[in-house]
N, C-alpha and C positions, 0 to 999 in steps of 0.2 A: 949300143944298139943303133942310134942316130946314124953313126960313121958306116954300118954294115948296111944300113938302109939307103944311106945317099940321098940323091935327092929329093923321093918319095917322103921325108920328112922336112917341112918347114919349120924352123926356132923363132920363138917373137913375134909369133902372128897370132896372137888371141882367137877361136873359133869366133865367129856371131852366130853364126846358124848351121842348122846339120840338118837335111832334107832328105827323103825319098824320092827317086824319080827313075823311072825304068829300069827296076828292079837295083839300082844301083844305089849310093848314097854320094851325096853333096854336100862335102864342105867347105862353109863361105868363111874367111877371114878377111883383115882389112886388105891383105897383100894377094887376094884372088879366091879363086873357087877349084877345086881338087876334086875328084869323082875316086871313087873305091868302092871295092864290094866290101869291106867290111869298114868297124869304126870303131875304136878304140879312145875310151873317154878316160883319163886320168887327170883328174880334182878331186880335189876337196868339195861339196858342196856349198861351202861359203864362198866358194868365188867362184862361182857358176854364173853371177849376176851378169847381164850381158850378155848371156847365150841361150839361144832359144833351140827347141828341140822341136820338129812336126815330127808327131807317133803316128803309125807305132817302127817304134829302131827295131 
């Protein structure tokens, strides 16, 4: 799915934060900030530590 999406996905860059912001969403990593209308979260809950969510998604 990576390879079909191109560069629209980053590898290795842990989320920090996932915002709202003009109807859009923002996500911040160490390697930059990505805007998209949607957000697709895939963890586990135990390693969620280190990422913060402003609700509501």
């Amino acid at each position: 799915m990576a390879k079909r999406l191109g560069d629209r996905v980053v590898l290795k860059a842990g989320v920090e934060s996932v915002r709202r912001k003009d109807g859009r969403f923002l996500g911040t990593t160490r390697r930059g900030t990505w805007r998209g209308k949607r957000v697709s979260s895939r963890f586990r809950p135990r390693y969620q530590t280190g990422s913060s969510f402003t609700h509501p998604l």
